[in-house]
N, CA, C and O atoms as a Maestro MAE file, in Angstrom:
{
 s_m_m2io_version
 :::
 2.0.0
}

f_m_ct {
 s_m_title
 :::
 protein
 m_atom[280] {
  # First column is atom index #
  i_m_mmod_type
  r_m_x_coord
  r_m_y_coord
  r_m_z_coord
  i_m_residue_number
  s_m_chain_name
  s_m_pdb_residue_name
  s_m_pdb_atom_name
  i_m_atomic_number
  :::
  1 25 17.694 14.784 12.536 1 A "UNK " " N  " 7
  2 3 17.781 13.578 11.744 1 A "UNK " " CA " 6
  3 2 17.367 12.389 12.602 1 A "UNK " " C  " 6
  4 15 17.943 12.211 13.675 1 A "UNK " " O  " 8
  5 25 16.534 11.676 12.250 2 A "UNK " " N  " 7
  6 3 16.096 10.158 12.733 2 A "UNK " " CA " 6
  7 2 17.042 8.969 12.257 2 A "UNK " " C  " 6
  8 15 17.566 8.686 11.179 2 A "UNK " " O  " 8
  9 25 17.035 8.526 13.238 3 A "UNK " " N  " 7
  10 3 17.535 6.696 13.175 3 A "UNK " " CA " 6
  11 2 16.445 6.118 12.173 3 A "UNK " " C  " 6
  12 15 16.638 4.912 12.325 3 A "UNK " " O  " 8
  13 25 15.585 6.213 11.393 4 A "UNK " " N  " 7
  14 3 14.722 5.832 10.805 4 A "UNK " " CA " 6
  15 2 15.372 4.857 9.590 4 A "UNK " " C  " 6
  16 15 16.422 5.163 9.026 4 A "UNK " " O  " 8
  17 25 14.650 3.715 9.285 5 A "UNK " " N  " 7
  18 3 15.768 3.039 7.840 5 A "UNK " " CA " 6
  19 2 14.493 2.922 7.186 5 A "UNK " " C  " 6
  20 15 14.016 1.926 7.729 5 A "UNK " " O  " 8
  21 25 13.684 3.321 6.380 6 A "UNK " " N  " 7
  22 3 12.508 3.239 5.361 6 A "UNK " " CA " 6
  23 2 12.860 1.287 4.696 6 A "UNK " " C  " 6
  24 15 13.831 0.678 4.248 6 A "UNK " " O  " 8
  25 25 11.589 1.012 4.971 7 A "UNK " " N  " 7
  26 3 11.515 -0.302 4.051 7 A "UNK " " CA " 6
  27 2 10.692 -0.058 2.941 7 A "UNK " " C  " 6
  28 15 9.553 0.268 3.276 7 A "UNK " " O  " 8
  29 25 10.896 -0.109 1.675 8 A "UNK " " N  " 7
  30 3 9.768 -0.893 0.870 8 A "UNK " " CA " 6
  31 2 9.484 -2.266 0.433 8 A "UNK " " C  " 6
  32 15 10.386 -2.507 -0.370 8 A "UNK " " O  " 8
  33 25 8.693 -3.340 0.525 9 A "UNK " " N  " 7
  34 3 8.611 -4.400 -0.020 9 A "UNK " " CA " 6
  35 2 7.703 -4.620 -0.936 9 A "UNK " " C  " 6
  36 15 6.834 -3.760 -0.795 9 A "UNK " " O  " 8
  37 25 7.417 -5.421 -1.920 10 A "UNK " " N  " 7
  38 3 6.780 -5.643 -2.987 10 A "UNK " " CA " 6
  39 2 6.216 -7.224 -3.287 10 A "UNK " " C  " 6
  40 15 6.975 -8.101 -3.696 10 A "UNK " " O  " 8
  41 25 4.999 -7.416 -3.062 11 A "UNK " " N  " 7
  42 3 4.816 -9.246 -2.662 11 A "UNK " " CA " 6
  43 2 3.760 -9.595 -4.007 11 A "UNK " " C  " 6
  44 15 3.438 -8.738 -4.830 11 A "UNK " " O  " 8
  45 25 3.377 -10.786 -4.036 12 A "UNK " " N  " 7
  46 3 2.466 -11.572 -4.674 12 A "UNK " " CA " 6
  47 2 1.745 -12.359 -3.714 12 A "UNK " " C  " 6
  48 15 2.150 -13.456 -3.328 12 A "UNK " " O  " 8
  49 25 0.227 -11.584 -3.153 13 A "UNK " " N  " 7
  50 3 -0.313 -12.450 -1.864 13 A "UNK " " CA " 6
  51 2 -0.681 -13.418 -2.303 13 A "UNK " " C  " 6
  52 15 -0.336 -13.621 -3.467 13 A "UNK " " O  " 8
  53 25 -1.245 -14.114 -1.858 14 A "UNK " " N  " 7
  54 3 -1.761 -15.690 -1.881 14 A "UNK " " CA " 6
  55 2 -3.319 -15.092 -1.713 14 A "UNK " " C  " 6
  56 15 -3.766 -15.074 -0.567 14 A "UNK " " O  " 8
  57 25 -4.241 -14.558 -2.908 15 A "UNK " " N  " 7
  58 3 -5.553 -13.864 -2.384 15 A "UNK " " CA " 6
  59 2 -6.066 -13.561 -4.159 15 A "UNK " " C  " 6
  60 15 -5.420 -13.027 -5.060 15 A "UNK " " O  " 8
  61 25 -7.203 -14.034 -4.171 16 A "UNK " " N  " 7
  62 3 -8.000 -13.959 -5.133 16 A "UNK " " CA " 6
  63 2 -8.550 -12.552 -5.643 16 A "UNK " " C  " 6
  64 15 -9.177 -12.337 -6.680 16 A "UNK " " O  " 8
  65 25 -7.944 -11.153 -4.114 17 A "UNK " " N  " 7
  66 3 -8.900 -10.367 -4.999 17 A "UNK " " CA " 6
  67 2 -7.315 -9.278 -5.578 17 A "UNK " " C  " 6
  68 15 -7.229 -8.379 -6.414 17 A "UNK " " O  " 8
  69 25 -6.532 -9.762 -4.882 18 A "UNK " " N  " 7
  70 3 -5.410 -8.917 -4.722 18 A "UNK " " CA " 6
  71 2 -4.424 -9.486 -5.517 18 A "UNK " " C  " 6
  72 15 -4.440 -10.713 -5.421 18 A "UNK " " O  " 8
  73 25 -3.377 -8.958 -6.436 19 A "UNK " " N  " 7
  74 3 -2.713 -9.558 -7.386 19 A "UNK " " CA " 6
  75 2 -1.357 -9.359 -6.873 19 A "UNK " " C  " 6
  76 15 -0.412 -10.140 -6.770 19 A "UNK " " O  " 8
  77 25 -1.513 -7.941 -6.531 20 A "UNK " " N  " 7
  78 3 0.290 -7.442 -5.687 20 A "UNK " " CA " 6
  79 2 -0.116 -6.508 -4.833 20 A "UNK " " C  " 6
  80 15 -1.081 -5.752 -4.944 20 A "UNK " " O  " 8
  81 25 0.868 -6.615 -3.753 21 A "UNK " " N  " 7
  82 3 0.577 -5.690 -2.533 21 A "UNK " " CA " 6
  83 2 2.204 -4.947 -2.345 21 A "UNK " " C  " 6
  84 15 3.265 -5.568 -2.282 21 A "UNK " " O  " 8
  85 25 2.032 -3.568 -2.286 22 A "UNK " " N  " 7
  86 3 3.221 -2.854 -1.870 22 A "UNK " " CA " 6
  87 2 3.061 -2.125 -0.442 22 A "UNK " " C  " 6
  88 15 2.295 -1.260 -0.017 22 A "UNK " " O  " 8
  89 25 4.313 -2.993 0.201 23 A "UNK " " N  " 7
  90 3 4.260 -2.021 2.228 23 A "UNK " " CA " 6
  91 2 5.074 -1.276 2.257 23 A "UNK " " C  " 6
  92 15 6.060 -1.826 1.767 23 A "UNK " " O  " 8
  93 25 5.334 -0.164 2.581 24 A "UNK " " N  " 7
  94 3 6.035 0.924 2.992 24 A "UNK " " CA " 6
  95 2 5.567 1.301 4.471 24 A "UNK " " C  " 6
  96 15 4.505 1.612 5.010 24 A "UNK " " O  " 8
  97 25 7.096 1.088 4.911 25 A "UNK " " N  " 7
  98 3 7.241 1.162 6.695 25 A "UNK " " CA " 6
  99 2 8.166 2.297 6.580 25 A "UNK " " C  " 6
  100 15 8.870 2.546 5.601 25 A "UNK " " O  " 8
  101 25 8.100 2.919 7.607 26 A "UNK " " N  " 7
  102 3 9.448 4.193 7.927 26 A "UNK " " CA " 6
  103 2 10.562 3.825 8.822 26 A "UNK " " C  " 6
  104 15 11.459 4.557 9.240 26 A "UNK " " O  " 8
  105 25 10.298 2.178 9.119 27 A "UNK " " N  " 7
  106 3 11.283 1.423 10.103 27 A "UNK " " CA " 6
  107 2 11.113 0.012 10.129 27 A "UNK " " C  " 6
  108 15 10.004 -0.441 9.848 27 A "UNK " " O  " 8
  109 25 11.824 -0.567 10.354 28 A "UNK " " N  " 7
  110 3 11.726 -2.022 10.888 28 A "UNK " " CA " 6
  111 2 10.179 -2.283 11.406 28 A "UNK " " C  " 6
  112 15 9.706 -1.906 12.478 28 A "UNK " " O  " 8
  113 25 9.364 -3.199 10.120 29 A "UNK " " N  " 7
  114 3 7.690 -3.613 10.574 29 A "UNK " " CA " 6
  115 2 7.520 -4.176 12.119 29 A "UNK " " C  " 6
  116 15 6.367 -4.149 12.548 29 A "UNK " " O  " 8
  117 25 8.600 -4.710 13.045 30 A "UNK " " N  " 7
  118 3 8.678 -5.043 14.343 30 A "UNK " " CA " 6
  119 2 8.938 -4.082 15.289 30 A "UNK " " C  " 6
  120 15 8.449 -4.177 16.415 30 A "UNK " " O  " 8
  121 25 9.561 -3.282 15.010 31 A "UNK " " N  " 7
  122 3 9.708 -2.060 15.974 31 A "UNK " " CA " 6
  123 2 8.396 -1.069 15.456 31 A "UNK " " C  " 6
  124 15 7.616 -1.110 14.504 31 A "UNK " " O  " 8
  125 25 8.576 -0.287 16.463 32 A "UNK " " N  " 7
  126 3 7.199 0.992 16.306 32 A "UNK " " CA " 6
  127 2 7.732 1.920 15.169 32 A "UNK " " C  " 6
  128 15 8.809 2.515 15.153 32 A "UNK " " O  " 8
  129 25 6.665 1.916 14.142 33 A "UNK " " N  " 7
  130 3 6.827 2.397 13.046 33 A "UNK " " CA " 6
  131 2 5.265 3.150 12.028 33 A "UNK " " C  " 6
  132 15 4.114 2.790 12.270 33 A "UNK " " O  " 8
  133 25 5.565 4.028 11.115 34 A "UNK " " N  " 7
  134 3 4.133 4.022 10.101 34 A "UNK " " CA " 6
  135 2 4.597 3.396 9.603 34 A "UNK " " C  " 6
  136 15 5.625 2.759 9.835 34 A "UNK " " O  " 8
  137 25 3.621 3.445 8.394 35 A "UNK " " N  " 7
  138 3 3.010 2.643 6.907 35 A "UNK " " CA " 6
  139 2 1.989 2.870 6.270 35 A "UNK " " C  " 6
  140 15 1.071 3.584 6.674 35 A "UNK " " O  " 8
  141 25 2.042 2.067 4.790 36 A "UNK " " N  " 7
  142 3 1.223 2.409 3.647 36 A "UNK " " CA " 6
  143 2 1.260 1.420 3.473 36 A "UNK " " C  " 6
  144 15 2.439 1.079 3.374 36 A "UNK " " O  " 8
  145 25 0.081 -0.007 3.262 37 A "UNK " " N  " 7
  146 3 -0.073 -0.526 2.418 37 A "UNK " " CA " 6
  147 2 -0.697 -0.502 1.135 37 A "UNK " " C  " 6
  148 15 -1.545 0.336 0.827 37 A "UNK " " O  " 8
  149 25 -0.379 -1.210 0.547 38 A "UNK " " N  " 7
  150 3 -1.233 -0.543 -1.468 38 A "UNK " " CA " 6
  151 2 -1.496 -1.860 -1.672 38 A "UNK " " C  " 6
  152 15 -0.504 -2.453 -2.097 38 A "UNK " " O  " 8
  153 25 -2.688 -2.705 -1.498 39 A "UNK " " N  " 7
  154 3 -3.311 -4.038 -2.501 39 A "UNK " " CA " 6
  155 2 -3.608 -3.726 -3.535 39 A "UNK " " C  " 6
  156 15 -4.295 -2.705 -3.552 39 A "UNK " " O  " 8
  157 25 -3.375 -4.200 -4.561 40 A "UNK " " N  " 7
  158 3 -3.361 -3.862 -6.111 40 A "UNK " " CA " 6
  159 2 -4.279 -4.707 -6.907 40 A "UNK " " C  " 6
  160 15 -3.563 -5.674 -7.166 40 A "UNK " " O  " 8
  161 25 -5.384 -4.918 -7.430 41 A "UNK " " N  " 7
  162 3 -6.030 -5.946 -8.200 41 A "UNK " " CA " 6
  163 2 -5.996 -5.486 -9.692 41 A "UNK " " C  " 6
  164 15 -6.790 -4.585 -9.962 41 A "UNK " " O  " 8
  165 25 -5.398 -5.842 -10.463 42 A "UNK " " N  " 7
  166 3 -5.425 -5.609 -11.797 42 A "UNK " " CA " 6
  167 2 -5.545 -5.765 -12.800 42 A "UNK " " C  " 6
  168 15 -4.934 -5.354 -13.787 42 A "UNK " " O  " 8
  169 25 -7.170 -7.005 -12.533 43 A "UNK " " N  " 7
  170 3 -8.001 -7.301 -13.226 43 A "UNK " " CA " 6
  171 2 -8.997 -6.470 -13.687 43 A "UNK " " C  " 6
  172 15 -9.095 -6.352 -14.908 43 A "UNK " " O  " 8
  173 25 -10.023 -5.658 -12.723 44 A "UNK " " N  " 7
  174 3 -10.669 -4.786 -12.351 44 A "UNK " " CA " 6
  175 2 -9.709 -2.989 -11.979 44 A "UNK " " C  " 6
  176 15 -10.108 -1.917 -11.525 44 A "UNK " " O  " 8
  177 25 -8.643 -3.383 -12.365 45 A "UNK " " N  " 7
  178 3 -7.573 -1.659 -11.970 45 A "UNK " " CA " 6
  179 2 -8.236 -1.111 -10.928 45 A "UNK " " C  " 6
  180 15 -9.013 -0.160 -11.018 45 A "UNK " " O  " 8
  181 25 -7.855 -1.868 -9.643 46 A "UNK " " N  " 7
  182 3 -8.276 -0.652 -8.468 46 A "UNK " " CA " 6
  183 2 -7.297 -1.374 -7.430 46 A "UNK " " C  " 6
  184 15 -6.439 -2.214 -7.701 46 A "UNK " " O  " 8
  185 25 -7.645 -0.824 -6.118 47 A "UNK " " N  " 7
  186 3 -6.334 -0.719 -5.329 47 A "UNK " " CA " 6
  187 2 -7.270 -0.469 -3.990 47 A "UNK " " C  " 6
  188 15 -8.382 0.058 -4.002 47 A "UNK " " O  " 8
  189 25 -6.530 -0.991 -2.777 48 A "UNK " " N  " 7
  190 3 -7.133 -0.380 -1.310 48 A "UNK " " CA " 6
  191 2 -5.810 -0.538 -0.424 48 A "UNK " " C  " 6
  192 15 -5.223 -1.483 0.103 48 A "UNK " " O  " 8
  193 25 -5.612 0.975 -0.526 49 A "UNK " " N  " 7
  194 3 -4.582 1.622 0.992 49 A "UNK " " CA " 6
  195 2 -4.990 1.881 1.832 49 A "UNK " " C  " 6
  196 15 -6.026 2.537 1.937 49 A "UNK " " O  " 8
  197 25 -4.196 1.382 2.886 50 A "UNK " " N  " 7
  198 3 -4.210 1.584 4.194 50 A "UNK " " CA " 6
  199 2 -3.061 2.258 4.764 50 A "UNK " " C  " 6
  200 15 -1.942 1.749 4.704 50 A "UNK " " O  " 8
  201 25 -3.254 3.234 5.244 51 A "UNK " " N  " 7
  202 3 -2.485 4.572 5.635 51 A "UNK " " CA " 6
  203 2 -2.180 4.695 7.033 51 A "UNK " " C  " 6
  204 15 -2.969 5.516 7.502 51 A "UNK " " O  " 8
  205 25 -1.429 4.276 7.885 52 A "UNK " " N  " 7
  206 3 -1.618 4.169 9.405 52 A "UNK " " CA " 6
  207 2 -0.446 5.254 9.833 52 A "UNK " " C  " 6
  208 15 0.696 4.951 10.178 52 A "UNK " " O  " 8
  209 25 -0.912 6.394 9.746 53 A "UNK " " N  " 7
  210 3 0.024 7.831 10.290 53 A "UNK " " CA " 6
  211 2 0.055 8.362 11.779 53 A "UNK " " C  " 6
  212 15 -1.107 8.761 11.864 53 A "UNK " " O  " 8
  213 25 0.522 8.576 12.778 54 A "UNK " " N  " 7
  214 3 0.778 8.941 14.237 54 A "UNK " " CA " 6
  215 2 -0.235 8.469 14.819 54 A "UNK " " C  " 6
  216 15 -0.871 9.322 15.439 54 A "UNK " " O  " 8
  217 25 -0.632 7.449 14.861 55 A "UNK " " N  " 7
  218 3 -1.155 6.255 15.017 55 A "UNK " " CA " 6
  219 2 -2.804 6.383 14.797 55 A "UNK " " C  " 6
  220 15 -3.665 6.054 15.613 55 A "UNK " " O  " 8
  221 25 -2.997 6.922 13.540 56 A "UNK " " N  " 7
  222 3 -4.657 6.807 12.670 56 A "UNK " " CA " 6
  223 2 -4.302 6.174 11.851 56 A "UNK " " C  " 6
  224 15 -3.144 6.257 11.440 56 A "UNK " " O  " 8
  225 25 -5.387 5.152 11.240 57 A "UNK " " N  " 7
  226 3 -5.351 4.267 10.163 57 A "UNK " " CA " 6
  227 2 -7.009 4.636 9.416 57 A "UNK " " C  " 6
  228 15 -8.124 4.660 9.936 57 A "UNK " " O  " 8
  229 25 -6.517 4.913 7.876 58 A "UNK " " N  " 7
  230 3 -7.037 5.463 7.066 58 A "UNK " " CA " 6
  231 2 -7.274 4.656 5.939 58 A "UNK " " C  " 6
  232 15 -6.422 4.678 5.051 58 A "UNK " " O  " 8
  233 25 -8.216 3.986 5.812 59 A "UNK " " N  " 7
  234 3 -8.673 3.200 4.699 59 A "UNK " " CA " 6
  235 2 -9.222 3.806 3.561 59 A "UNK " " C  " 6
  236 15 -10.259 4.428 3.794 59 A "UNK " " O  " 8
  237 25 -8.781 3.811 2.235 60 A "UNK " " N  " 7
  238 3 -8.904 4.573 0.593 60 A "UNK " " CA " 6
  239 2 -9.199 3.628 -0.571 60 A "UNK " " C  " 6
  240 15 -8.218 3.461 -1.295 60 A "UNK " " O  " 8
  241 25 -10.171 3.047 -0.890 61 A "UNK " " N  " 7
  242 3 -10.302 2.447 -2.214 61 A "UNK " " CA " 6
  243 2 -9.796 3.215 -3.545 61 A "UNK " " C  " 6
  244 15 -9.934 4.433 -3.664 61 A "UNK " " O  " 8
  245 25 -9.455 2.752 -4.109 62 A "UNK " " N  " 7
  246 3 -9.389 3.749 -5.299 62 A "UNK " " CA " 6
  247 2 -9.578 2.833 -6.848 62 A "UNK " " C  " 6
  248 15 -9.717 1.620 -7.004 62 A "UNK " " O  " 8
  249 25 -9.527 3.791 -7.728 63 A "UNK " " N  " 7
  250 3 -10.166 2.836 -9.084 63 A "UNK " " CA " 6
  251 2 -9.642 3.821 -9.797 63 A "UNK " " C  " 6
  252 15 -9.674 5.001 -9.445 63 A "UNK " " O  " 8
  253 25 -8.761 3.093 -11.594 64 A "UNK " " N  " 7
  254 3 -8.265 3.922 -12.017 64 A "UNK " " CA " 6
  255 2 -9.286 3.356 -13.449 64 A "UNK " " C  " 6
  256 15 -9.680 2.206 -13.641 64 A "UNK " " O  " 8
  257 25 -9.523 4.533 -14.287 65 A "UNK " " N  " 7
  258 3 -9.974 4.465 -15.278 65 A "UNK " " CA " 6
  259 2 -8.941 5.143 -16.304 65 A "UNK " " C  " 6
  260 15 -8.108 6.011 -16.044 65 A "UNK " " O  " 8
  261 25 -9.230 4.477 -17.637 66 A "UNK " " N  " 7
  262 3 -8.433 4.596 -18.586 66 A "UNK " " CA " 6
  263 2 -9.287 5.989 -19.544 66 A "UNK " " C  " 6
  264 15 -10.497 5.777 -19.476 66 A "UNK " " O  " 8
  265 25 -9.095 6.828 -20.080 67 A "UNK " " N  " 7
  266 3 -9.169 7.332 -20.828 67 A "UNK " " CA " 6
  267 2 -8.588 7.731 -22.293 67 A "UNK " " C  " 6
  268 15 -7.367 7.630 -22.414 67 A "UNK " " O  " 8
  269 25 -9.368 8.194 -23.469 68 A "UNK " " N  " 7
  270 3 -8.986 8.516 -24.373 68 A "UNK " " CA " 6
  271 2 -9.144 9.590 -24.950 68 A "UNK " " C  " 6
  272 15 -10.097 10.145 -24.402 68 A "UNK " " O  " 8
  273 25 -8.601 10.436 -26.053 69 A "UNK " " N  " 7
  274 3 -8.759 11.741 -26.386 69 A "UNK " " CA " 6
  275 2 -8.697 11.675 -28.410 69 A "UNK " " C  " 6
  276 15 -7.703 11.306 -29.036 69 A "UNK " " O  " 8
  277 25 -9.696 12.023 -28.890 70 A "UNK " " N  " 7
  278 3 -9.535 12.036 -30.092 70 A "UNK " " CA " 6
  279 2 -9.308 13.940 -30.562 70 A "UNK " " C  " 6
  280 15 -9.122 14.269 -31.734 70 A "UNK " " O  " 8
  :::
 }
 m_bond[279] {
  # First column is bond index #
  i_m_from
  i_m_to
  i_m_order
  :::
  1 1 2 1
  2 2 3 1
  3 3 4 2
  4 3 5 1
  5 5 6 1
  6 6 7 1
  7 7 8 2
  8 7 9 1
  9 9 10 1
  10 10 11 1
  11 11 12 2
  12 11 13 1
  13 13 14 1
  14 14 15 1
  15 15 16 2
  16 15 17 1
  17 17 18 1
  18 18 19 1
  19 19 20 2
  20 19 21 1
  21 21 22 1
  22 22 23 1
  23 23 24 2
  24 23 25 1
  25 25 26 1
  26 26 27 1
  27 27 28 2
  28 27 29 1
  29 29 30 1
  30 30 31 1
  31 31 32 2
  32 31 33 1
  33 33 34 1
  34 34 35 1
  35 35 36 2
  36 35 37 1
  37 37 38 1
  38 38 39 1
  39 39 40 2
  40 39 41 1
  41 41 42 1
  42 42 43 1
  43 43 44 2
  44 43 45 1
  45 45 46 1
  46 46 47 1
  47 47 48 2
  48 47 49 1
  49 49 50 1
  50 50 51 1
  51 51 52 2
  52 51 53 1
  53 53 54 1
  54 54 55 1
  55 55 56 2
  56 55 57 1
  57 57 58 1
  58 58 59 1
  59 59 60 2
  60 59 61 1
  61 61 62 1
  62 62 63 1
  63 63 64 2
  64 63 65 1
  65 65 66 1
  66 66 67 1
  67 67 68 2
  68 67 69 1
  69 69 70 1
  70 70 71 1
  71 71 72 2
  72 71 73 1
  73 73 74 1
  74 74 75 1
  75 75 76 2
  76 75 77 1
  77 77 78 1
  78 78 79 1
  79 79 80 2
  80 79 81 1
  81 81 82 1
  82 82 83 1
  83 83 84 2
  84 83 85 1
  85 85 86 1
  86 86 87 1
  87 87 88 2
  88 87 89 1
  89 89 90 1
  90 90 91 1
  91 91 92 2
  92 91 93 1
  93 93 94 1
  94 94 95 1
  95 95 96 2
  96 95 97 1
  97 97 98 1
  98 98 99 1
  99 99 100 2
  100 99 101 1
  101 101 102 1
  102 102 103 1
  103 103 104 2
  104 103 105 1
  105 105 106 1
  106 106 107 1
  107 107 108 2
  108 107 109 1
  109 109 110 1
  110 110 111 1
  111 111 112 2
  112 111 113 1
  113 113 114 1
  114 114 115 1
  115 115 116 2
  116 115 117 1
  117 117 118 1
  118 118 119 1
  119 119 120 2
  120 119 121 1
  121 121 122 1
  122 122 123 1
  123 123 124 2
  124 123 125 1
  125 125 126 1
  126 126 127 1
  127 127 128 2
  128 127 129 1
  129 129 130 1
  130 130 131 1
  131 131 132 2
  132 131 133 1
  133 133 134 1
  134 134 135 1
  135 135 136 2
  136 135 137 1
  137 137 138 1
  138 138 139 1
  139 139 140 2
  140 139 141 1
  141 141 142 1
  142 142 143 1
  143 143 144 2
  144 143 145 1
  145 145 146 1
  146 146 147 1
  147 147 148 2
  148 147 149 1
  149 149 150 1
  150 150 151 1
  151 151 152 2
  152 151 153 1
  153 153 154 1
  154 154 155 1
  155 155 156 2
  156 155 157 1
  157 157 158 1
  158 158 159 1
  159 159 160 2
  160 159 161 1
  161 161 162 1
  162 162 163 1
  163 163 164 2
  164 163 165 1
  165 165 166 1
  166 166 167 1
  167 167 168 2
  168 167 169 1
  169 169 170 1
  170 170 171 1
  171 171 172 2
  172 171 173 1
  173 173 174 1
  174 174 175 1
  175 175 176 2
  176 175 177 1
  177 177 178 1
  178 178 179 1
  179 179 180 2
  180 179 181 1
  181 181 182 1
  182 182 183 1
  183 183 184 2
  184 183 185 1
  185 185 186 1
  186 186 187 1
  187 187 188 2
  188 187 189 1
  189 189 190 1
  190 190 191 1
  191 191 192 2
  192 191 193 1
  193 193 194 1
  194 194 195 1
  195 195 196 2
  196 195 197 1
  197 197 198 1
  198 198 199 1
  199 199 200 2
  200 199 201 1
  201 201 202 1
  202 202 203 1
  203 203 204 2
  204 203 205 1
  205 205 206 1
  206 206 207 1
  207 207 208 2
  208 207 209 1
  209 209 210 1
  210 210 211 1
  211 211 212 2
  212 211 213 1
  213 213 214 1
  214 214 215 1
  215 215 216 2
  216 215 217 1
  217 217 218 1
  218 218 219 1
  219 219 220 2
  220 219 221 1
  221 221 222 1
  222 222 223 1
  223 223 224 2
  224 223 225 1
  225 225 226 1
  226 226 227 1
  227 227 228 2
  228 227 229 1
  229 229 230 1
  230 230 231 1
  231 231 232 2
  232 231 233 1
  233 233 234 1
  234 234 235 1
  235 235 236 2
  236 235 237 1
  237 237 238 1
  238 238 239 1
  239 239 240 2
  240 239 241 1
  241 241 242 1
  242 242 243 1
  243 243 244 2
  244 243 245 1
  245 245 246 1
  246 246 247 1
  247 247 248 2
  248 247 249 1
  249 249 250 1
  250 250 251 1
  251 251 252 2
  252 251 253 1
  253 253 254 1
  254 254 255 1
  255 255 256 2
  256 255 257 1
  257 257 258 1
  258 258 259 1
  259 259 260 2
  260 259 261 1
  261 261 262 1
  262 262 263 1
  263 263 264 2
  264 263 265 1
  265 265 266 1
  266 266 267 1
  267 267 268 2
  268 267 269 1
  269 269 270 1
  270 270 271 1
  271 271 272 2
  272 271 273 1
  273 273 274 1
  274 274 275 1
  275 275 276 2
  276 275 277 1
  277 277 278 1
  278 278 279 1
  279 279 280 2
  :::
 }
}
């Protein structure tokens, strides 16, 4: 078992392309820790995470499309 205390936070940046950003740390963002950030634009429905795991950082655009089914 780890001393680990998981944060999630949930913001409204100050950024034209980004509407909400969600961080997920596995510890205190000041002490040595991972993370996930998720920028969210949801004008255009897409998103860019940044994944920083045993110390690689992994950049992912992603784009969600809506579908329908008749």
């Amino acid at each position: 078992m780890t001393d680990e205390k998981p944060i999630i936070k949930a913001t409204t940046p100050n950024s034209k392309k980004y509407d909400t950003k969600i961080d997920i740390y596995t510890d205190d963002p000041r002490e040595k820790h991972e993370s996930i950030h998720i920028a969210i634009n949801s004008d255009d429905k897409s998103a860019h995470i940044i994944d920083t795991t045993n110390g690689d950082t992994e950049h992912t655009d992603i784009k969600c499309y809506l579908t329908t089914h008749v």
